[in-house]
VOGU-3710 file (C-alpha; in Angstrom, 3 decimals, decimal comma):
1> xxxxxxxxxx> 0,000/0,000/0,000  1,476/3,088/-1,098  3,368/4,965/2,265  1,103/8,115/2,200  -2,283/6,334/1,001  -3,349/4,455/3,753  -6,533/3,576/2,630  -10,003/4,737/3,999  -10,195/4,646/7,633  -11,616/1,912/9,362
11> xxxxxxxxxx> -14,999/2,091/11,224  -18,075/0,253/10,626  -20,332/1,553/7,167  -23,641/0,879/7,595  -25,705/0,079/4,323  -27,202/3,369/2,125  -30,511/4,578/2,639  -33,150/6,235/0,849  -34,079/10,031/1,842  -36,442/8,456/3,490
21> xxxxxxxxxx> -34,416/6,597/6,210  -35,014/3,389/4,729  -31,521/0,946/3,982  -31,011/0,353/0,523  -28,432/-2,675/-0,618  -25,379/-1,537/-1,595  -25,365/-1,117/-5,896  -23,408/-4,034/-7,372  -19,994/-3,117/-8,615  -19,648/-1,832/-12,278
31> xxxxxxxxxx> -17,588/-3,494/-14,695  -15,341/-1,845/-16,368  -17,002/-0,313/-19,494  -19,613/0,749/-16,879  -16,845/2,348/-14,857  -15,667/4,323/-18,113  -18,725/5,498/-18,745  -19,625/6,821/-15,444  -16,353/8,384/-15,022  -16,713/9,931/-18,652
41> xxxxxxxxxx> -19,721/11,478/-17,706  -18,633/13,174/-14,464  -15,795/14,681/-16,656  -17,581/15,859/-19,380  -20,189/17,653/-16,583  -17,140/19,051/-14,423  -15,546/20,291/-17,959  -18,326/22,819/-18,678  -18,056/23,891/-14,848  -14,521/24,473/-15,006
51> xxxxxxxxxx> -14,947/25,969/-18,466  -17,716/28,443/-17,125  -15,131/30,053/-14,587  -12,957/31,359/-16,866  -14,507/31,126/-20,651  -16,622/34,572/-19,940  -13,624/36,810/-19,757  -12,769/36,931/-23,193  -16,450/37,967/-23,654  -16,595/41,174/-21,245
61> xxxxxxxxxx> -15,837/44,051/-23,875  -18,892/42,374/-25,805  -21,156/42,013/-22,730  -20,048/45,866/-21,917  -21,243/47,294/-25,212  -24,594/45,156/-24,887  -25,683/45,544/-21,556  -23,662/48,694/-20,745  -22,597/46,791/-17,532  -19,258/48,818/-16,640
71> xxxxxxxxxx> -16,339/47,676/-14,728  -18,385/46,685/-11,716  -20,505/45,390/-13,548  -18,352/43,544/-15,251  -16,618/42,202/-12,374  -19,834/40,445/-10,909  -20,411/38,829/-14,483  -17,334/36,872/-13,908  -17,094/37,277/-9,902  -20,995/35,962/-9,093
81> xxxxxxxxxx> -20,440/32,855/-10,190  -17,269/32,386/-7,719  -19,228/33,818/-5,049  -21,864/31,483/-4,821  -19,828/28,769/-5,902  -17,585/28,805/-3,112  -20,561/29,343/-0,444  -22,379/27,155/-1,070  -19,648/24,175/-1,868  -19,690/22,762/1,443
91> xxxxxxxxxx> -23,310/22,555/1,269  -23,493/20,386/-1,403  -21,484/18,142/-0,009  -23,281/17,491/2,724  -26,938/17,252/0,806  -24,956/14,418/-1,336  -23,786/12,786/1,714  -27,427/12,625/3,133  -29,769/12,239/0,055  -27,866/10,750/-2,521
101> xxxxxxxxxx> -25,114/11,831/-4,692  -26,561/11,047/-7,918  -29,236/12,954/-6,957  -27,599/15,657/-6,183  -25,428/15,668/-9,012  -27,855/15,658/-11,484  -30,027/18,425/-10,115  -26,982/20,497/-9,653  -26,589/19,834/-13,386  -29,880/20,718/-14,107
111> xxxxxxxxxx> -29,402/23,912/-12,307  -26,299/24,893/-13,709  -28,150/23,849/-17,419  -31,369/26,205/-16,440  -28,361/28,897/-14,888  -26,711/29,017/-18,590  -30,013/29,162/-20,967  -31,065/32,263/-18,032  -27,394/33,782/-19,019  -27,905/33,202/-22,356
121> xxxxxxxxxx> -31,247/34,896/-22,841  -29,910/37,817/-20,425  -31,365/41,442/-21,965  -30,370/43,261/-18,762  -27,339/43,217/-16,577  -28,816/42,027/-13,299  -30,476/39,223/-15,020  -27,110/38,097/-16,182  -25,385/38,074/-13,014  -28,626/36,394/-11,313
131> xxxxxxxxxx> -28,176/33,287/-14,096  -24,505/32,928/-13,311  -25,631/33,177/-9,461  -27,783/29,823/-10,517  -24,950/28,592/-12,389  -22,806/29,108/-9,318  -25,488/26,811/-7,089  -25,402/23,629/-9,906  -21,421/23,857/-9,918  -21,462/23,352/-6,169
141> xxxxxxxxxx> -24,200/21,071/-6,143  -22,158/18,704/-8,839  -18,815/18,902/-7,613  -18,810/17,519/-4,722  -20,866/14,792/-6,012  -18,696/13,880/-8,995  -15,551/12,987/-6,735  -17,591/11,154/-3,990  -19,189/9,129/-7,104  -15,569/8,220/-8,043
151> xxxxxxxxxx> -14,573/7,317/-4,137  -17,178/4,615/-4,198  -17,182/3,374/-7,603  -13,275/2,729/-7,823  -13,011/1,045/-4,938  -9,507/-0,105/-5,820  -6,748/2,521/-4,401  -4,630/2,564/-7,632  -7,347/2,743/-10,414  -9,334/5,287/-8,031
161> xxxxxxxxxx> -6,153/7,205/-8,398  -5,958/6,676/-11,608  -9,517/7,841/-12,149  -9,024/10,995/-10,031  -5,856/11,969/-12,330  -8,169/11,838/-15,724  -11,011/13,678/-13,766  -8,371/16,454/-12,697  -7,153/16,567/-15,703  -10,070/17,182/-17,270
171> xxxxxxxxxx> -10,860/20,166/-14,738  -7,774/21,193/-15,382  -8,124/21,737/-18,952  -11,591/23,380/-18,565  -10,104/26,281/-16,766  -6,947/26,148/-18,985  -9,024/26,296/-22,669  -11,519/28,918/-21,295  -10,015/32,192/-22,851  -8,656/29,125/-25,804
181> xxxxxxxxxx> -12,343/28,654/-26,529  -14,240/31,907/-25,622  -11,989/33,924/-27,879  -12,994/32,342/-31,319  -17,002/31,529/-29,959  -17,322/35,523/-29,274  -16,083/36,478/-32,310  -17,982/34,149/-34,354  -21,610/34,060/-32,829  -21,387/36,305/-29,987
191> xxxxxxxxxx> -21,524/36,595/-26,284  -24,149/34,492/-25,873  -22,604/31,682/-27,154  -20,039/30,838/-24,001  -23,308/30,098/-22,631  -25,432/28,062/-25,383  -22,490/25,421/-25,613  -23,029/24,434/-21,720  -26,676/23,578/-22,517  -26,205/20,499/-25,239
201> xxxxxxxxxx> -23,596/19,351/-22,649  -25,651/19,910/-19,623  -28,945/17,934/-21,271  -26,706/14,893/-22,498  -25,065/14,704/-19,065  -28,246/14,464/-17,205  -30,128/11,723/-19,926  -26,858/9,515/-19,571  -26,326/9,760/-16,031  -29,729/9,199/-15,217
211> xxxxxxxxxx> -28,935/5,725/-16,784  -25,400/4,902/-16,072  -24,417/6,810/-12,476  -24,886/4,643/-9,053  -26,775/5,899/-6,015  -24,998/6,202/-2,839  -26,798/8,042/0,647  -25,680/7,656/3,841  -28,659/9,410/5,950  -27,456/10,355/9,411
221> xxxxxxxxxx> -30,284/11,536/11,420  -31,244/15,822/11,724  -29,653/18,145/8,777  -27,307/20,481/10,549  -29,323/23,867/9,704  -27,283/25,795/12,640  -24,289/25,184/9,944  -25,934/25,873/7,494  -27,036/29,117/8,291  -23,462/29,724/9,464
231> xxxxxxxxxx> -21,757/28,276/6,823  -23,060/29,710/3,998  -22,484/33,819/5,082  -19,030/32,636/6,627  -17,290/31,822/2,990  -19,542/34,260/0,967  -18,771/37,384/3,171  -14,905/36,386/3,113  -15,313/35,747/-0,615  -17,086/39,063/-1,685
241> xxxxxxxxxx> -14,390/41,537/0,775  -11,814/39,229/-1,196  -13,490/40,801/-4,638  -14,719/43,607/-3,796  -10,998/44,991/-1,375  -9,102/45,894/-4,349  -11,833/47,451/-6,789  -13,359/49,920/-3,626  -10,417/49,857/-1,121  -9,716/47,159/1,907
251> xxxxxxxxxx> -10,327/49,989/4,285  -14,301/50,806/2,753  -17,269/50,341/4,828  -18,489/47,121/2,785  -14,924/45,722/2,482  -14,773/45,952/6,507  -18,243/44,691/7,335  -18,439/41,755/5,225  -14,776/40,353/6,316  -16,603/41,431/9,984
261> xxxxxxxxxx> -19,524/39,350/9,147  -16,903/36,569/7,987  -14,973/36,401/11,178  -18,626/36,609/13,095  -19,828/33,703/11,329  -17,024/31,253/10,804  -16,012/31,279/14,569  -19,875/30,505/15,473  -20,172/27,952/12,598  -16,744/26,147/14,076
271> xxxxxxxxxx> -18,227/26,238/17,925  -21,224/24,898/16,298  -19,886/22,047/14,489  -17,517/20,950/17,225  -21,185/20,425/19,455  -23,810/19,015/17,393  -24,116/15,136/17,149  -24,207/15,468/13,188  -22,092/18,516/11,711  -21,998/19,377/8,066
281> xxxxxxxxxx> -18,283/19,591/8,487  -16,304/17,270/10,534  -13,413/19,255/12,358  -12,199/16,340/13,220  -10,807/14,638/10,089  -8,674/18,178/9,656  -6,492/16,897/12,542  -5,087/14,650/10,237  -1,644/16,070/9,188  -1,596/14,449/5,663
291> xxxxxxxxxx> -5,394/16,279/5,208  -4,205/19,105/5,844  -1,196/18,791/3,828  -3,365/17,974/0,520  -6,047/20,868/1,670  -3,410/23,360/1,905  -1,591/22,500/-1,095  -4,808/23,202/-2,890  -4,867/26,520/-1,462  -1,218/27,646/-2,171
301> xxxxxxxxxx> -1,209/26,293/-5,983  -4,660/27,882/-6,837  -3,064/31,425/-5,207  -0,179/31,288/-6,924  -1,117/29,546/-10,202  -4,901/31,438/-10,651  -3,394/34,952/-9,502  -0,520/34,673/-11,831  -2,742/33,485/-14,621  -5,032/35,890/-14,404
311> xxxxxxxxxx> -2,224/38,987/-14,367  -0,287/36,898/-17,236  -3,782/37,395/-19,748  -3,456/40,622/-18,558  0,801/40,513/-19,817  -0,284/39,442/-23,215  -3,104/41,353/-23,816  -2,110/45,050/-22,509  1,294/44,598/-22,585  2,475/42,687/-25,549
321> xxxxxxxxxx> -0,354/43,672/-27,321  -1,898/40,078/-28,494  -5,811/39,926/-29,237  -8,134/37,942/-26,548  -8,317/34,970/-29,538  -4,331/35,304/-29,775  -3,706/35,205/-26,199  -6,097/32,457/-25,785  -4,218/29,961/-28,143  -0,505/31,256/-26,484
331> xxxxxxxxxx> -2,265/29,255/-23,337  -2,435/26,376/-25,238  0,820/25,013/-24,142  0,221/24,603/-20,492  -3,009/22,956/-21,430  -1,117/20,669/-22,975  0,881/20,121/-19,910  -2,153/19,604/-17,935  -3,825/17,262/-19,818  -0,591/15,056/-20,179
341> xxxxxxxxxx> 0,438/15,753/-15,977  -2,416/14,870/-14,458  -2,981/11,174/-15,323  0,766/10,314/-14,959  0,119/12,040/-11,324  -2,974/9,865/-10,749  -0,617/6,850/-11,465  2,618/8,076/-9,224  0,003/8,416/-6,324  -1,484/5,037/-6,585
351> xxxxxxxxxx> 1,595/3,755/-6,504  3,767/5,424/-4,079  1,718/7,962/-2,249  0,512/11,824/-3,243  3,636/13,162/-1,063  5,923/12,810/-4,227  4,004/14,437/-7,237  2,352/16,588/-4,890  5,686/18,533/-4,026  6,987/18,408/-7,388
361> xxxxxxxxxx> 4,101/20,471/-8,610  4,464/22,665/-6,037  7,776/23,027/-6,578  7,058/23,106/-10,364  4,713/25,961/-10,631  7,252/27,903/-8,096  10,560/28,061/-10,419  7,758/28,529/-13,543  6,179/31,866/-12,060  9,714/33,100/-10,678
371> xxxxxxxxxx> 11,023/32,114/-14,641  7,863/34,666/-15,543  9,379/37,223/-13,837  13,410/37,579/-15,786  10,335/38,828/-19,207  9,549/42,675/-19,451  7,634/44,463/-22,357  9,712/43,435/-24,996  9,507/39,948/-24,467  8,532/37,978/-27,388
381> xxxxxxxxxx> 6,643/34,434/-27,139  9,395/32,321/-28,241  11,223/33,390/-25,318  8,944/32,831/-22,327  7,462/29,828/-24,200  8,903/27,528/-21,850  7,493/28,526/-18,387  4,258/27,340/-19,816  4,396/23,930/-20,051  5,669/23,863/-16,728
391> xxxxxxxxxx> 3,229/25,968/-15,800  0,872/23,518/-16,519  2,548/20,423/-15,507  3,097/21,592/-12,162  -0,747/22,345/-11,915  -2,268/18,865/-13,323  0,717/17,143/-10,925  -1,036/18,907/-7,931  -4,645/18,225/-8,570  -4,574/14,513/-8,663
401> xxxxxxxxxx> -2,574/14,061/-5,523  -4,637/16,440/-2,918  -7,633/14,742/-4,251  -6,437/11,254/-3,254  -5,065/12,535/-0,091  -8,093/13,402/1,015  -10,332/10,491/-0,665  -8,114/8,036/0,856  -8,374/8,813/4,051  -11,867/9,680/4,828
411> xxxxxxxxxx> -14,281/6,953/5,151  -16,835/6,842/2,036  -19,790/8,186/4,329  -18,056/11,773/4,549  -16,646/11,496/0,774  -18,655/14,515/0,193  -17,543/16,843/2,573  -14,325/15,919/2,172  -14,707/16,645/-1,129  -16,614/19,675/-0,721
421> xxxxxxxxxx> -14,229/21,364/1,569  -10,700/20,191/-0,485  -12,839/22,597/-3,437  -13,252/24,732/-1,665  -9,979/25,750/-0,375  -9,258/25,357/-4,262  -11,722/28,070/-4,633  -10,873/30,377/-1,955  -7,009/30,175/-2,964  -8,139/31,541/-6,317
431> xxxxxxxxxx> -10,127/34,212/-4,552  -7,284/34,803/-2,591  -4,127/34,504/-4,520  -6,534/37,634/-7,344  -7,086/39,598/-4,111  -3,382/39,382/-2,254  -1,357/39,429/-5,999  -3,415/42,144/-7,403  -2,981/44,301/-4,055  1,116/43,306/-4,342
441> xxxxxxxxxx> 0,959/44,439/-8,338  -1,318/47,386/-7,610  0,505/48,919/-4,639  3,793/48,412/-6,700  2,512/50,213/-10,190  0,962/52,968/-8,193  4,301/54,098/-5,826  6,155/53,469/-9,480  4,386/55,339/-11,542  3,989/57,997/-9,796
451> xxxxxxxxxx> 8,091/58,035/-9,632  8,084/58,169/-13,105  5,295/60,593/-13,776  6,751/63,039/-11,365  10,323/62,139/-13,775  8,505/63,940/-16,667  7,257/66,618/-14,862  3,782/65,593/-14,883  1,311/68,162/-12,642  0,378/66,125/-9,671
461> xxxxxxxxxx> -3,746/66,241/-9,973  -2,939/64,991/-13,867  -0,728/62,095/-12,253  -3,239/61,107/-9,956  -5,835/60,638/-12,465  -2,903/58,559/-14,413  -2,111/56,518/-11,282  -6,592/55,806/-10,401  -6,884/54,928/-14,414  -3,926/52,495/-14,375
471> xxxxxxxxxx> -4,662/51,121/-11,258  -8,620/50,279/-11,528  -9,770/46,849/-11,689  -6,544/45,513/-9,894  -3,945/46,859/-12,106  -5,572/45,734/-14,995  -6,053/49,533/-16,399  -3,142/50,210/-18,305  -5,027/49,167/-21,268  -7,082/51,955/-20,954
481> xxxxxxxxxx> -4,273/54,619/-21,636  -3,910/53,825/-25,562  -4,681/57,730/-26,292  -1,927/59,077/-23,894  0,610/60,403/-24,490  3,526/58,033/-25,849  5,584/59,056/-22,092  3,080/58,082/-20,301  2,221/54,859/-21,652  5,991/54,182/-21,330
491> xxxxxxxxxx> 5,742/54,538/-17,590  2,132/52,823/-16,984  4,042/50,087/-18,786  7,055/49,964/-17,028  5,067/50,577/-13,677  3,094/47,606/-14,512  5,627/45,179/-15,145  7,898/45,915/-12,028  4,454/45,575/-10,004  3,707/41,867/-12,234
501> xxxxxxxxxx> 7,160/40,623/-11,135  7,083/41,514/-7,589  3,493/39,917/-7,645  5,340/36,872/-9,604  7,918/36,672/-6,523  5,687/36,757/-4,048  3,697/33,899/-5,415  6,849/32,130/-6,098  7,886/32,265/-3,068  4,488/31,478/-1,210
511> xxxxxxxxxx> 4,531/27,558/-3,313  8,017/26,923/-2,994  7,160/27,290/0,712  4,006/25,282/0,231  6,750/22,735/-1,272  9,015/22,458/2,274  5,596/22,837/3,885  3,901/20,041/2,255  7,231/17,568/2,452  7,245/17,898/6,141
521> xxxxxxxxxx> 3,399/17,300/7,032  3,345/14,372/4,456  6,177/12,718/5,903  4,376/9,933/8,464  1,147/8,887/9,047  -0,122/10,852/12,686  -2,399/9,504/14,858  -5,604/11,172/14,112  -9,413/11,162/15,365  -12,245/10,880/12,884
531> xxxxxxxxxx> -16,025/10,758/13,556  -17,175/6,527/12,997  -20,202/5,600/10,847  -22,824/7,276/13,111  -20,725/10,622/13,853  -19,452/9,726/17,391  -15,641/10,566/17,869  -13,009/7,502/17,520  -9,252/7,677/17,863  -7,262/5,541/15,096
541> xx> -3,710/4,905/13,931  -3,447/6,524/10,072
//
């Protein structure tokens, strides 16, 4: 048995039952054509939820001139989505664990189907943002359901690795092709055509899982509602100050009361899971050192890699001047990477443990972001072609490992949760890593630029107006100064690169620590405490 894959563990697993309360026999294994099927279907479902976080953004400057939306506006087109994703993850978790993850999987589908026609037929901007707001409740509802599906249909530890390294590589490549795919569909048919292609997918999904996916429920007495009605406002307050600090200021009145309401919350929704006889989360299993190993590599490689990524569209497009469609396609590479990583990972952590290819990814995507950093604005692609492969293969040889991490050592009851939660510390390092990076970049360009400006003799209420145009939106507003003056492009551009490669460094440095981090916790197997099959509290040897 591999050294840092134990296996699930032990306690007694009482049969499934129906939302009713009444035991249901276990479904009979699936052969192995069954198996691909069912696994090809939970792909194909988490590729268009992957896809949807990122494919939008290369249709903003088309929403804009539709709906008139603005930069806030535009922000919550690609920002609601997150929001409600990320709240309401954990939730879906637990419904899955108590009612059936098929179930739950395909109604999140279904949602996330109805969320996309409701974007798609948007004529206002509210509407829009309220059908990615239903788009973000079907991706939470699915998620968690597609990897607890895999826990109990591979049963074996290496092919469930296996399984889990095509699955991540799948979501993987959904967030990689997004700009790859949204670039060519806007320019052919339109905005509303990011959100058309999710519906054919979302309608198959549901006919063929209806036939192929296994039922699993584990029902375990009351629903926790107290966490709930905790959980829920604890992530989405900390998720909207993380959006919303560096477009209106960390100091602002909503910035400060929603990360107040987020502290409020999450320390009452922890005191109320660690007393109620069934909590949506168990605190417990997050004792376990190798748990929180996998969790918090999650978190580092989506803050470094999904903060980077997002200011490295930002590179291309302002910067070296390529078109969304261009920029796109330059992505391709660490795509590639991806799709080619994360299998080979899923098969190094069946074999000998997720320690391994989860610090090499780590390590990986460190040296690739501080490589990004030696390229300024004359950089051509041929030159800073090669961070992106490994770029990419450092992500899709993280994904597959903190997944089986987790799924290994959780018994199948809780697959859910565990599930749920490992996504969403994904999510929140995304949230995260945009927020801290694009403070790092922003604080950078404006102390720079205003150097510079004050160089040319700029007047000072002139420069500020510079500095507030350059700066909106995170940093991202240099593009906005094409009909300056040539000197004064020259220094939002030279501004914005020394504040990309600090931001590089600092996210460099935060996964090469993750690395050391990671190496350390993952090293032995700790005594931990888990809940058993009925939730009571039971101390075992990992």
């Amino acid at each position: 048995m591999a050294p840092d894959s134990p296996g699930p563990i032990p306690g007694p697993e009482p049969p499934p039952s129906t939302p009713g309360g009444a035991p249901t026999a276990a479904p009979a294994q699936a052969g192995a054509p069954r198996k691909g099927l069912i696994l090809a279907t939970l792909c194909i479902a988490l590729f268009v939820a992957m896809l949807d976080n990122v494919v939008v953004s290369n249709a903003l400057p088309s929403i804009d001139r539709d709906l008139d939306a603005g930069v806030s506006g535009l922000q919550w087109v690609m920002e609601g989505y997150s929001l409600v994703f990320a709240a309401l993850l954990l939730t879906g978790g637990t419904l899955g664990d108590r009612y059936g993850r098929r179930r739950v999987f395909l109604i999140g589908l279904g949602v996330f189907t109805a969320g996309s026609i409701a974007c798609a037929l948007a004529g206002s901007l509210p509407a829009l943002i309220a059908g990615r707001a239903i788009q973000g409740v079907g991706g939470a509802l699915l998620l968690p359901g597609s990897m607890s599906i895999i826990r109990h249909v591979f049963t074996d530890e290496r092919e469930r690795a296996r399984a889990i390294g095509i699955w991540s590589g799948v979501s993987g490549a959904g967030l990689a092709l997004g700009p790859a795919i949204g670039g060519p569909l806007v320019d052919a048919f339109g905005w509303a055509s990011v959100f058309w292609i999710n519906v054919p997918v979302g309608v198959a999904g549901i006919l063929v899982g209806s036939w192929v996916l296994p039922e699993f429920a584990e029902r375990r007495g009351r629903f926790d509602l107290p966490g709930l009605l905790l959980g829920v406002p604890a992530v989405g307050a900390l998720v909207f100050a993380l959006i919303e600090g560096p477009a209106q200021g960390w100091t602002s009145t909503r910035v400060l009361g929603a990360a107040a309401l987020a502290a409020v919350a999450l320390i009452a929704f922890v005191g109320v899971e660690l007393r109620v006889a069934q909590p949506m989360l168990d605190l417990g299993f997050l004792r376990d050192r190798v748990i929180g190993a996998a969790i918090w590599g999650g978190f580092a490689v989506s803050f470094g890699m999904f903060g980077a990524l997002f200011f490295l569209g930002l590179y291309m497009q302002d910067v070296l001047g390529y078109t969304p469609t261009r920029a796109g396609f330059a992505s391709l590479p660490s795509t590639l990477a991806i799709i080619i990583a994360a299998p080979i990972s899923g098969q190094l952590a069946g074999r000998i443990g997720p320690r391994v290819p989860l610090v090499t990814g780590l390590t990986l995507c460190g040296v690739a972001l501080g490589g990004l950093s030696f390229y300024g604005k004359d950089a051509s692609y041929l030159e800073f072609f090669w961070v992106l492969p490994f770029l990419g293969a450092g992500m899709g040889l993280c994904f597959t490992p903190i997944s089986v991490a987790v799924m290994s050592r959780v018994e199948p009851a809780r697959a859910g949760m565990a599930s749920a939660v490992t996504n969403t510390a994904r999510e929140l390092g995304g949230v995260v890593g945009i927020a801290a990076l694009g403070a790092v970049l922003t604080g950078r360009l404006s102390s720079r630029l205003t150097e510079l400006l004050a160089d040319e003799r700029v007047p000072a209420d002139d420069a500020r107006r510079i500095v507030d145009a350059s700066t909106s939106g995170g940093g991202g507003g240099i593009g906005h100064l094409g009909a300056a003056p040539a000197p004064v492009r020259e220094a939002a551009t030279t501004a914005f690169m020394d504040g990309l490669h600090l931001a590089l460094w600092t996210g460099s440095a935060m996964l090469l620590g993750s690395a050391v981090l990671v190496a350390c916790l993952m090293r032995d197997r700790p005594e931990i405490v888990v809940g058993d099959a009925v939730g009571s509290p039971a101390k075992v040897a990992a």
